[in-house]
C-alpha angles and dihedrals in degrees: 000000000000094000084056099053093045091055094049092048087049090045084051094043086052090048097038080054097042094049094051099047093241096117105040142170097219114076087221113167100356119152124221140184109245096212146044083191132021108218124235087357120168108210103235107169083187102057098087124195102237112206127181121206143175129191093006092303127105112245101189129332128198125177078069103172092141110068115208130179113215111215126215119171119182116250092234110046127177130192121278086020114167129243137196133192113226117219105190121207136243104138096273086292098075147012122240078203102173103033096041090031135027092020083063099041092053082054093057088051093059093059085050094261124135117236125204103192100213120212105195137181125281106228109252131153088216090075105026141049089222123035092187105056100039098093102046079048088065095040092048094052092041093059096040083053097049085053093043094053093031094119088051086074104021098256128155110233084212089067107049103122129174129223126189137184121218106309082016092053093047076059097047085049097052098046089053093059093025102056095109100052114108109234112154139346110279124197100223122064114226145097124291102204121117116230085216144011126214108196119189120192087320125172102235105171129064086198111130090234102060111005126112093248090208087059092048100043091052093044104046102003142240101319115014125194111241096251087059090051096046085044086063113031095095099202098076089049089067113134137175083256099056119110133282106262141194115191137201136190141135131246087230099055106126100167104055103026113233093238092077093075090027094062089032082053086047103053082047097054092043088054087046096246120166105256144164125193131201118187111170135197106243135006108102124213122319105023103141126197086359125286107182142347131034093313091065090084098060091112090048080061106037099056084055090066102038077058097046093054101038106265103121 
Protein backbone atom coordinates (compact mmCIF):
# COMPACT_ATOMS: atom_id res chain seq x y z
CA UNK A 1 0.00 0.00 0.00
CA UNK A 2 2.82 2.36 0.61
CA UNK A 3 4.65 1.47 -2.73
CA UNK A 4 1.38 2.42 -4.27
CA UNK A 5 1.02 5.65 -2.81
CA UNK A 6 4.86 6.70 -3.56
CA UNK A 7 4.45 5.97 -7.11
CA UNK A 8 1.14 7.99 -7.42
CA UNK A 9 2.68 11.04 -5.60
CA UNK A 10 5.53 10.71 -7.89
CA UNK A 11 3.22 10.28 -10.70
CA UNK A 12 1.57 13.47 -9.33
CA UNK A 13 5.00 15.27 -8.70
CA UNK A 14 5.94 14.22 -12.97
CA UNK A 15 2.62 15.53 -14.02
CA UNK A 16 2.52 18.73 -11.45
CA UNK A 17 6.46 19.46 -13.46
CA UNK A 18 5.45 18.73 -16.62
CA UNK A 19 2.30 21.02 -16.41
CA UNK A 20 4.19 23.89 -15.25
CA UNK A 21 7.27 23.73 -17.95
CA UNK A 22 9.50 23.33 -15.64
CA UNK A 23 10.69 19.63 -16.86
CA UNK A 24 10.73 19.84 -20.51
CA UNK A 25 11.75 18.06 -23.43
CA UNK A 26 12.85 20.89 -25.29
CA UNK A 27 16.21 22.29 -24.15
CA UNK A 28 14.65 25.94 -24.67
CA UNK A 29 16.58 28.45 -23.22
CA UNK A 30 19.31 26.28 -21.48
CA UNK A 31 22.44 27.62 -21.01
CA UNK A 32 25.58 25.79 -21.52
CA UNK A 33 29.44 26.28 -21.10
CA UNK A 34 31.07 26.20 -24.52
CA UNK A 35 34.33 24.66 -23.39
CA UNK A 36 35.89 22.07 -21.33
CA UNK A 37 38.69 23.77 -22.04
CA UNK A 38 39.26 27.24 -23.14
CA UNK A 39 42.16 27.20 -25.73
CA UNK A 40 45.01 29.09 -25.48
CA UNK A 41 43.33 30.75 -22.05
CA UNK A 42 45.55 33.02 -19.59
CA UNK A 43 44.14 32.60 -15.99
CA UNK A 44 43.38 36.42 -14.87
CA UNK A 45 41.38 36.27 -11.71
CA UNK A 46 41.14 39.97 -12.26
CA UNK A 47 39.67 40.16 -15.51
CA UNK A 48 35.87 39.96 -14.42
CA UNK A 49 32.95 39.24 -16.85
CA UNK A 50 30.45 42.69 -16.27
CA UNK A 51 26.98 41.99 -17.01
CA UNK A 52 23.82 44.68 -16.84
CA UNK A 53 20.59 43.61 -16.28
CA UNK A 54 17.37 44.71 -15.76
CA UNK A 55 14.41 42.84 -14.67
CA UNK A 56 16.44 39.59 -14.05
CA UNK A 57 17.85 39.54 -17.98
CA UNK A 58 20.99 40.36 -19.05
CA UNK A 59 20.96 43.18 -21.07
CA UNK A 60 24.66 43.22 -22.40
CA UNK A 61 27.77 41.89 -20.79
CA UNK A 62 31.69 42.79 -21.67
CA UNK A 63 35.09 41.26 -19.59
CA UNK A 64 33.61 37.77 -21.61
CA UNK A 65 36.46 35.09 -20.93
CA UNK A 66 34.02 32.40 -20.46
CA UNK A 67 32.32 31.65 -23.62
CA UNK A 68 28.34 30.10 -23.22
CA UNK A 69 25.80 29.07 -25.91
CA UNK A 70 22.37 29.80 -25.01
CA UNK A 71 20.04 27.20 -26.33
CA UNK A 72 16.43 27.83 -27.62
CA UNK A 73 14.67 25.11 -29.31
CA UNK A 74 11.41 25.67 -30.59
CA UNK A 75 8.51 23.87 -28.76
CA UNK A 76 7.28 22.25 -32.06
CA UNK A 77 10.33 20.78 -34.02
CA UNK A 78 10.22 19.01 -37.07
CA UNK A 79 12.99 16.93 -38.87
CA UNK A 80 15.70 18.65 -41.04
CA UNK A 81 14.82 21.93 -39.11
CA UNK A 82 17.10 24.48 -39.53
CA UNK A 83 19.24 26.11 -36.98
CA UNK A 84 21.46 29.56 -36.73
CA UNK A 85 24.00 30.75 -34.26
CA UNK A 86 23.48 34.34 -33.18
CA UNK A 87 26.79 36.57 -32.69
CA UNK A 88 25.67 39.65 -31.08
CA UNK A 89 27.61 43.01 -31.54
CA UNK A 90 29.41 45.33 -29.35
CA UNK A 91 32.16 46.12 -31.11
CA UNK A 92 34.22 43.23 -29.93
CA UNK A 93 34.13 45.22 -25.86
CA UNK A 94 31.18 44.50 -25.12
CA UNK A 95 27.90 42.35 -25.98
CA UNK A 96 24.37 44.08 -26.89
CA UNK A 97 23.18 40.33 -25.60
CA UNK A 98 19.32 40.70 -25.56
CA UNK A 99 18.72 42.95 -28.24
CA UNK A 100 21.30 41.42 -30.65
CA UNK A 101 20.73 37.95 -29.09
CA UNK A 102 17.95 36.30 -27.36
CA UNK A 103 15.41 38.75 -28.79
CA UNK A 104 16.47 37.26 -32.02
CA UNK A 105 16.64 33.93 -31.03
CA UNK A 106 13.14 34.00 -29.67
CA UNK A 107 12.30 35.35 -33.33
CA UNK A 108 13.78 32.30 -34.99
CA UNK A 109 11.88 30.38 -32.93
CA UNK A 110 8.90 31.77 -34.03
CA UNK A 111 9.52 30.67 -37.71
CA UNK A 112 10.20 27.25 -36.25
CA UNK A 113 14.61 27.74 -36.33
CA UNK A 114 16.73 26.86 -33.67
CA UNK A 115 18.84 29.42 -32.38
CA UNK A 116 22.29 28.81 -30.38
CA UNK A 117 23.13 32.59 -28.82
CA UNK A 118 26.51 32.52 -28.90
CA UNK A 119 28.89 34.73 -25.79
CA UNK A 120 31.94 34.86 -26.99
CA UNK A 121 35.27 36.20 -25.89
CA UNK A 122 36.31 39.67 -26.09
CA UNK A 123 39.48 39.64 -27.55
CA UNK A 124 42.35 40.57 -24.57
CA UNK A 125 45.39 39.79 -24.31
CA UNK A 126 44.82 39.55 -20.31
CA UNK A 127 42.95 36.17 -20.78
CA UNK A 128 44.41 34.63 -24.16
CA UNK A 129 47.61 33.92 -25.85
CA UNK A 130 46.16 35.15 -28.97
CA UNK A 131 43.53 38.19 -29.08
CA UNK A 132 42.96 37.70 -32.59
CA UNK A 133 41.96 34.33 -32.92
CA UNK A 134 39.71 33.96 -29.71
CA UNK A 135 36.62 34.72 -31.22
CA UNK A 136 36.74 32.68 -34.35
CA UNK A 137 37.85 30.05 -31.72
CA UNK A 138 34.23 30.36 -30.12
CA UNK A 139 32.35 30.56 -33.60
CA UNK A 140 34.20 27.66 -34.89
CA UNK A 141 33.36 25.46 -31.92
CA UNK A 142 29.51 26.81 -31.82
CA UNK A 143 28.90 25.79 -34.93
CA UNK A 144 30.88 22.35 -34.67
CA UNK A 145 28.69 21.83 -31.57
CA UNK A 146 25.51 22.65 -33.10
CA UNK A 147 26.56 19.82 -36.01
CA UNK A 148 27.81 17.36 -33.48
CA UNK A 149 24.85 17.46 -31.60
CA UNK A 150 22.59 18.21 -34.85
CA UNK A 151 20.35 14.81 -34.47
CA UNK A 152 19.69 15.82 -30.67
CA UNK A 153 17.25 18.57 -32.09
CA UNK A 154 16.45 17.43 -35.31
CA UNK A 155 18.12 19.26 -36.78
CA UNK A 156 19.67 18.76 -40.40
CA UNK A 157 23.72 19.41 -40.26
CA UNK A 158 23.22 20.73 -43.94
CA UNK A 159 21.03 23.95 -42.45
CA UNK A 160 23.35 25.65 -39.26
CA UNK A 161 23.81 29.13 -40.33
CA UNK A 162 25.37 31.95 -38.46
CA UNK A 163 24.20 35.60 -38.15
CA UNK A 164 25.90 38.08 -36.81
CA UNK A 165 25.24 42.10 -35.95
CA UNK A 166 28.17 44.82 -36.44
CA UNK A 167 31.42 43.32 -34.49
CA UNK A 168 29.33 40.00 -34.69
CA UNK A 169 28.95 40.26 -37.87
CA UNK A 170 32.82 41.05 -38.46
CA UNK A 171 32.81 37.31 -36.60
CA UNK A 172 30.25 35.78 -38.63
CA UNK A 173 32.13 36.99 -41.37
CA UNK A 174 35.14 35.70 -40.45
CA UNK A 175 34.04 32.47 -39.60
CA UNK A 176 32.41 32.21 -42.98
CA UNK A 177 35.66 32.73 -44.81
CA UNK A 178 37.68 31.45 -41.99
CA UNK A 179 36.17 27.97 -41.43
CA UNK A 180 38.93 26.22 -42.66
CA UNK A 181 41.87 27.91 -40.46
CA UNK A 182 43.20 25.83 -37.95
CA UNK A 183 43.04 27.53 -34.83
CA UNK A 184 42.91 25.31 -32.16
CA UNK A 185 42.23 21.32 -31.48
CA UNK A 186 38.35 20.57 -31.45
CA UNK A 187 36.94 17.66 -30.14
CA UNK A 188 34.48 16.91 -32.74
CA UNK A 189 35.35 16.18 -35.67
CA UNK A 190 33.31 18.05 -38.45
CA UNK A 191 33.27 20.48 -40.40
CA UNK A 192 32.93 24.53 -39.17
CA UNK A 193 31.71 25.91 -41.81
CA UNK A 194 28.17 27.60 -41.78
CA UNK A 195 25.82 26.61 -44.54
CA UNK A 196 24.71 30.20 -44.43
CA UNK A 197 25.51 33.57 -43.04
CA UNK A 198 23.08 36.16 -42.04
CA UNK A 199 24.95 39.55 -41.74
CA UNK A 200 23.16 42.54 -40.23
CA UNK A 201 24.71 46.06 -40.52
CA UNK A 202 28.54 44.15 -39.80
CA UNK A 203 31.64 45.73 -40.05
CA UNK A 204 33.58 43.40 -42.65
CA UNK A 205 36.56 45.18 -43.44
CA UNK A 206 39.54 46.18 -41.08
CA UNK A 207 40.48 48.61 -43.70
CA UNK A 208 41.06 52.23 -42.16
CA UNK A 209 38.58 53.64 -44.62
CA UNK A 210 35.87 51.99 -43.87
CA UNK A 211 36.41 49.91 -40.93
CA UNK A 212 34.73 50.42 -37.43
CA UNK A 213 38.19 51.43 -35.65
CA UNK A 214 36.78 50.00 -32.00
CA UNK A 215 36.36 46.88 -33.57
CA UNK A 216 39.73 47.02 -35.05
CA UNK A 217 41.56 48.23 -32.29
CA UNK A 218 40.07 45.36 -29.91
CA UNK A 219 40.56 42.57 -32.62
CA UNK A 220 44.21 43.19 -34.03
CA UNK A 221 45.48 46.26 -31.72
CA UNK A 222 46.64 49.66 -31.88
CA UNK A 223 48.82 49.53 -34.73
CA UNK A 224 48.43 46.23 -37.03
CA UNK A 225 50.72 45.18 -39.49
CA UNK A 226 49.01 45.08 -43.00
CA UNK A 227 48.96 41.56 -43.29
CA UNK A 228 46.87 41.56 -40.07
CA UNK A 229 44.51 44.08 -41.60
CA UNK A 230 44.14 42.17 -45.27
CA UNK A 231 43.79 38.66 -42.99
CA UNK A 232 40.74 40.18 -41.65
CA UNK A 233 39.06 42.30 -44.00
CA UNK A 234 36.79 39.76 -45.19
CA UNK A 235 36.10 40.94 -47.81
CA UNK A 236 39.09 40.15 -49.48
CA UNK A 237 38.79 36.26 -48.09
CA UNK A 238 35.57 35.77 -50.33
CA UNK A 239 35.59 32.17 -52.47
CA UNK A 240 33.34 30.40 -54.60
CA UNK A 241 32.82 27.92 -51.12
CA UNK A 242 31.84 30.51 -48.74
CA UNK A 243 28.50 30.58 -47.58
CA UNK A 244 25.26 31.81 -49.09
CA UNK A 245 24.66 35.42 -47.59
CA UNK A 246 21.90 38.11 -47.23
CA UNK A 247 23.06 41.45 -46.01
CA UNK A 248 21.57 44.40 -44.40
CA UNK A 249 22.54 47.44 -43.72
CA UNK A 250 21.20 51.43 -43.92
CA UNK A 251 22.51 54.57 -46.13
CA UNK A 252 22.57 56.53 -42.96
CA UNK A 253 24.84 54.21 -40.89
CA UNK A 254 27.65 56.38 -39.60
CA UNK A 255 28.91 54.46 -37.48
CA UNK A 256 29.63 51.33 -39.42
CA UNK A 257 30.10 52.69 -43.14
CA UNK A 258 27.71 50.71 -45.90
CA UNK A 259 30.32 49.72 -47.74
CA UNK A 260 31.18 47.17 -45.43
CA UNK A 261 28.17 44.81 -46.61
CA UNK A 262 28.29 46.56 -50.35
CA UNK A 263 31.96 45.34 -51.12
CA UNK A 264 31.32 42.23 -49.07
CA UNK A 265 28.01 41.92 -51.62
CA UNK A 266 30.34 42.61 -54.30
CA UNK A 267 33.27 39.82 -53.71
CA UNK A 268 30.18 37.46 -53.42
CA UNK A 269 28.73 38.34 -56.40
CA UNK A 270 32.44 38.25 -58.39
CA UNK A 271 32.98 34.20 -56.90
CA UNK A 272 29.29 33.53 -57.99
CA UNK A 273 27.85 32.96 -54.37
CA UNK A 274 24.57 32.96 -53.86
CA UNK A 275 23.70 36.80 -52.04
CA UNK A 276 21.15 39.07 -51.29
CA UNK A 277 21.63 42.45 -50.25
CA UNK A 278 19.32 44.85 -48.37
CA UNK A 279 20.54 48.77 -47.95
CA UNK A 280 17.93 50.78 -46.70
CA UNK A 281 17.33 54.05 -46.55
CA UNK A 282 17.18 54.88 -42.95
CA UNK A 283 17.77 53.07 -39.90
CA UNK A 284 21.06 54.05 -38.66
CA UNK A 285 23.38 51.71 -36.76
CA UNK A 286 22.00 49.15 -33.99
CA UNK A 287 18.76 48.70 -34.72
CA UNK A 288 18.29 45.28 -34.07
CA UNK A 289 15.53 43.26 -35.26
CA UNK A 290 14.14 46.68 -36.97
CA UNK A 291 12.33 49.89 -34.89
CA UNK A 292 11.37 52.41 -37.39
CA UNK A 293 11.89 53.32 -40.86
CA UNK A 294 12.40 51.24 -43.79
CA UNK A 295 15.04 49.05 -42.05
CA UNK A 296 12.45 47.75 -39.59
CA UNK A 297 11.28 44.89 -42.32
CA UNK A 298 14.57 43.12 -42.64
CA UNK A 299 13.25 40.21 -41.06
CA UNK A 300 10.21 40.35 -43.29
CA UNK A 301 12.67 39.99 -45.62
CA UNK A 302 14.98 37.84 -44.26
CA UNK A 303 12.67 34.90 -43.52
CA UNK A 304 11.73 35.23 -47.62
CA UNK A 305 14.89 34.33 -48.43
CA UNK A 306 15.63 31.64 -45.78
CA UNK A 307 12.36 30.17 -47.65
CA UNK A 308 13.52 30.79 -51.08
CA UNK A 309 16.83 28.88 -50.49
CA UNK A 310 15.70 26.23 -48.43
CA UNK A 311 16.26 27.27 -45.11
CA UNK A 312 12.36 27.13 -43.41
Amino acid sequence: MKTTKKISLQRIAFSFLLFSGVFSVSAQNQVIPLWNKIPDEIKAPNYQEKEILKEGKMQSTSQVSVPTLSIFIPKETKPNQTAVVICPGGGYSHLAFEKEGTKVAEWFNSLGIAAFVLKYRMPSDLTMKNKNIGPLQDAQEAIRYVRHNATKWSIDPDKIGILGFSAGGHLASTASTHYDDHVYESAYKVSARPDFSLLIYPVISMENEITHKGSQTNLLGENPSKELIDLYSNEKKVTSKTPPTFLVHATDDTVVLPENSINYYLALKKNKVTAELHIYEKGGHGFGLGVNDTSKFWTRDCAEWLKANGYN
